[in-house]
N, C-alpha and C positions, 0 to 999 in steps of 0.2 A: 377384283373385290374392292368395293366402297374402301377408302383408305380409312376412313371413320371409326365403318365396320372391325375392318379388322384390328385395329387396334385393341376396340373393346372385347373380338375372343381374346385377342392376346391376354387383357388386365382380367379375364376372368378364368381362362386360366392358367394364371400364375395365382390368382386367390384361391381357387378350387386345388391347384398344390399346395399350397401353404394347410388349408383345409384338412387335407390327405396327411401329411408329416405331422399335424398338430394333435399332440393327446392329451384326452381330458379327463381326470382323473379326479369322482366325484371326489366334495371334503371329508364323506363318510368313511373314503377308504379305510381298511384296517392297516393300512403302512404308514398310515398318519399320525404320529402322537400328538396329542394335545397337553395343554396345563389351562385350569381355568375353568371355569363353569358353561358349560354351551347347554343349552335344547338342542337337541335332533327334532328336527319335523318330521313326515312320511315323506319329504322330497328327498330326504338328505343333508335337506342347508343345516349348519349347525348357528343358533344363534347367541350372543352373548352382550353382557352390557360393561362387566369391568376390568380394568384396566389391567393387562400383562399380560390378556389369554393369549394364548400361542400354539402356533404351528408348528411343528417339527417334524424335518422327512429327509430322506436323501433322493435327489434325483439324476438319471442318465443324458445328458443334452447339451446344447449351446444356450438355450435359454428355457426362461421359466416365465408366468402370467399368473395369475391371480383371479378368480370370479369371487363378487361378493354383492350386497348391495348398494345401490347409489347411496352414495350420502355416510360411508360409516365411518366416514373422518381416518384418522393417523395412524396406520402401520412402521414399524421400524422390522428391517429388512436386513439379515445378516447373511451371505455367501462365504461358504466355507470360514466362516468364521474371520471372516474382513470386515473393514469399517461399517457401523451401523448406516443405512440408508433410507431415507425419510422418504412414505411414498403415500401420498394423500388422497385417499376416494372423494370427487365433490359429487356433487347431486347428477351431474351430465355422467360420471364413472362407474365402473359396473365391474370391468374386464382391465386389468392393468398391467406393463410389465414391470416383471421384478428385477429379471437379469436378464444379461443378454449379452452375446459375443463372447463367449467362453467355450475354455477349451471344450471338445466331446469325449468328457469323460465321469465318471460320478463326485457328484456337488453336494452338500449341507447344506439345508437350508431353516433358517430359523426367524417365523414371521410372531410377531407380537402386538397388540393392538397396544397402543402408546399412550391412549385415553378414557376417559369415562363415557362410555357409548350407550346411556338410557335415552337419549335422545335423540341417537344416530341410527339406532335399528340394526350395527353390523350383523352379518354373518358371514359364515367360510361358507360357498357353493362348491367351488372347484378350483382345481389346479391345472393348467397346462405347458406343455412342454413336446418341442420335437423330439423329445424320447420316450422315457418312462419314469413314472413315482417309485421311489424303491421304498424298504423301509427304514425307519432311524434303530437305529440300533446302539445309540449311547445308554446308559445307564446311570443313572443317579440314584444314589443310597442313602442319601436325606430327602425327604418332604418338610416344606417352613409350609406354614398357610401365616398371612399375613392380615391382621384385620386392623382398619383405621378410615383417618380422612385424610385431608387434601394432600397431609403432609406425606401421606403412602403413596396417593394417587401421583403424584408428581406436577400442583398445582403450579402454575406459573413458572416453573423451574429453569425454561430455556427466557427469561425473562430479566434483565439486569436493573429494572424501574421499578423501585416498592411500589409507586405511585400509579403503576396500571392495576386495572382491574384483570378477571379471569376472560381469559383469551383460548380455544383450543389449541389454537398455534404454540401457545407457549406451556402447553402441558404436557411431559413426557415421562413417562411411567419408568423408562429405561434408564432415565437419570436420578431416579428416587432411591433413598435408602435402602427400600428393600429390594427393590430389584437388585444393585450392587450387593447387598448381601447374598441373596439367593444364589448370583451368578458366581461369588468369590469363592462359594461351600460347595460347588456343583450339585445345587441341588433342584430336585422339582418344586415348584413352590405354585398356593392360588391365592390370589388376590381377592379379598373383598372389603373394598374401601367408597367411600362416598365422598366428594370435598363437602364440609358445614356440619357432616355427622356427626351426633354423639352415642352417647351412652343411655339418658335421660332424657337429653335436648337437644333437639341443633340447633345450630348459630343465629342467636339473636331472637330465641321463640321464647315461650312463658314458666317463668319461675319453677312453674306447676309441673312442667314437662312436656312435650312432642310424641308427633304419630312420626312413623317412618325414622325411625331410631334404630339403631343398628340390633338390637335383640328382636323387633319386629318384622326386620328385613332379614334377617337371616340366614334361615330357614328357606329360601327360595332358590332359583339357579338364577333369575334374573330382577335385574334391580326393578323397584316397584311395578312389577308384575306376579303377583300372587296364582296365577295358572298354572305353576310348574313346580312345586317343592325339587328342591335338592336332593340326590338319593349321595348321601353322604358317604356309602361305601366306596365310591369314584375316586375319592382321595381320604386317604386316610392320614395326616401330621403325625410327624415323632416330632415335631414344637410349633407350638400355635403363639406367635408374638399381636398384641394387642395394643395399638396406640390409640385411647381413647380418652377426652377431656378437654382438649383443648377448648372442643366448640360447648360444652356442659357450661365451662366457665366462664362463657363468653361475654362480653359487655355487661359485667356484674350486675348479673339476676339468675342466680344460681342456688341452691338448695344444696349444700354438699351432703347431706346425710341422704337424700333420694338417690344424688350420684352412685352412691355406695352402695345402696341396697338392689339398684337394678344392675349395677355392676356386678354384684357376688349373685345375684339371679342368673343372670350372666355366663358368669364363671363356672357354678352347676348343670346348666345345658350342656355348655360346651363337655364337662365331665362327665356325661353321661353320652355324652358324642365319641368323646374319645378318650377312654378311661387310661389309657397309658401314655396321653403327650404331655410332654413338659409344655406347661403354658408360662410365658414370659411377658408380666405386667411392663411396658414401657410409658416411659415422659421421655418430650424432646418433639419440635426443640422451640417453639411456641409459646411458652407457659414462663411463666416471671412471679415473683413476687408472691405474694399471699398466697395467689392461687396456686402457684404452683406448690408449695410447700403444702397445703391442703393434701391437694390431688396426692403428691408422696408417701404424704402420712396415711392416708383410705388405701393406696396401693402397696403400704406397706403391712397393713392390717390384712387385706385379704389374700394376698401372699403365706400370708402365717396361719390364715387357716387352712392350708392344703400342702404335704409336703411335696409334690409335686407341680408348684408353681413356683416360680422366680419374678425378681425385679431386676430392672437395670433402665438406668437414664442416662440418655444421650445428652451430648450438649446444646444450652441453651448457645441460640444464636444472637450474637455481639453486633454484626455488622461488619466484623473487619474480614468477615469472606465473601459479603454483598448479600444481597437479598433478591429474590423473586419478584413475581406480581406482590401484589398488597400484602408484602415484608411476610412472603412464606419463603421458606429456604431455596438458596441460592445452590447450582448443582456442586459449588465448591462446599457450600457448608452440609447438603445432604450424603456426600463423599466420606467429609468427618464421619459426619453420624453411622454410616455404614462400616468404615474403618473400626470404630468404635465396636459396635455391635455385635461386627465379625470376629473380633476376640473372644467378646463373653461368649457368642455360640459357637465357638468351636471348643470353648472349655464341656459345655453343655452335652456335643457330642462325643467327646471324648469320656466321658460319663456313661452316656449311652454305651461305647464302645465296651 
């Protein structure tokens, strides 16, 4: 036999084994939990845009792979609950691994998109593995739903230069405030944050007010795509925390009295969304001076019209814990703010309790 030839049955099959031992286990499956807002299509793919949606599964194997599509930027990647690990879809990536050379026996595994993906198109296709997907079977008994901007999303956070601009690289959902909260309360939690978003306005638009404002976006499962309302039953919060104003106030051309009124508009949806969460007005850590005394005093007005709303503000950031991209919080000072936070809401569930 051609020495050539045979090589190449050889190299094909050992990839026709590899083929054979590999299973593929649509994202649809029902042993998959998710957090997060996805679309299901009629393929399967589940698709989503903000920052923290997550996978979660237990699987039987030596290693695990990933299908999604090219291009959907930063996943953070936990095995059995070991160091987080950073695994980046680019435009040429499709199919990736997660893990690999581990024992054969059943693993955790916990995937979270790290970024703001309305530009990236992610989705969950599939999962593979030389074994099987089992199902997760943790339980959490809190749900937080988180709503904000950058400072949620985790702008610039892996970033130590005020002075750079928004970079993907330097954006990590897993290092932000609320993710650390969610993760210290064990609890389910979904993200819907925009970095620039506001209430009335985002960052740096007209006096008068902005489209694409977070009571306009809402209502959807993916960020500016209006094709898909939300079916809100999916997740239901026992506390819905809100950080919004920063970008309202932004470069002093501001209206605070509009602030307020599409804020308490706001706040009535949501109430009619979920008539039994505790909703938690926050500031932090963004906000100085005027403005922020403002924004305190409107969040402390429409707190008081609903006995089931709270305030609480984190702190402003000084500089002596560093700062991010373009002086958004540093992961030492989003740490604080989480520390922080986690106090008042566990007084919150303890209430509930």
């Amino acid at each position: 036999m051609n020495i050539r030839f045979a090589a190449f049955v050889l190299s094909l099959s050992v990839f026709l084994g590899m083929l054979a031992a590999n299973t593929v286990t649509p994202a649809s499956d029902p042993a998959i939990r998710y957090m997060g807002r996805i679309h299901w299509d009629e393929n399967g793919n589940g698709s989503f845009t903000f920052p923290g949606t997550s996978a979660l599964f237990k699987f039987k194997g030596t290693e695990l792979a990933m299908a999604t599509s090219p291009g959907s930027g930063k996943f953070i990647v936990e095995i059995d609950n070991g160091e987080p690990v950073t695994t980046v879809f680019t435009k040429t990536d499709s199919v990736m691994t997660l893990a690999e050379n581990l024992t054969d026996t059943i693993h955790s595994a916990k995937i979270v998109y790290a970024i703001e993906g309305f530009a990236h198109h992610p989705q969950f296709r599939s999962f593979h593995t030389d074994g099987s997907i089992l199902p997760d079977d943790s339980k959490n008994d809190i749900k937080i739903e988180f709503i904000g901007n950058s400072i949620t999303c985790g702008y610039g956070i892996e970033d130590d230069d005020p002075k750079k601009g928004f970079s993907y690289d330097t954006e990590n959902h897993t290092l932000s405030y609320a993710y650390k909260t969610a993760q210290a309360l064990n609890a389910d939690f979904n993200v819907v944050a925009r970095s620039g978003i506001g209430m009335y306005r985002n960052y740096g638009t007209a006096k008068e007010g902005s489209d694409k404002t977070m009571p306009l976006e809402y209502d959807y499962t993916l960020l500016y795509n209006h094709d898909h309302k939300w079916d809100f039953s999916r997740f239901t919060p026992d506390i819905v925390c809100i950080n919004l104003g920063t970008n309202d106030m932004s470069v002093n051309n501001y209206d605070i009295s509009l602030y307020e009124s599409h804020y308490r508009d706001f706040l009535h949806h949501l109430r009619e969304l979920y008539p039994n969460a505790k909703i938690v007005l926050l500031t932090g850590a963004m906000l100085y001076g005027k403005e922020l005394t403002l924004v305190k005093e409107t969040l402390d007005r429409l707190a008081a019209e609903d006995s089931n709303t709270y305030r609480f503000d984190m702190s402003q950031q000084t500089g002596e814990l560093g700062y991010g991209a373009n002086y958004h919080p540093s992961a030492r000072q989003a740490q604080r703010m989480a520390d922080e936070l986690i106090e008042f809401m566990q007084g919150l569930i303890n209430q509930r309790d």
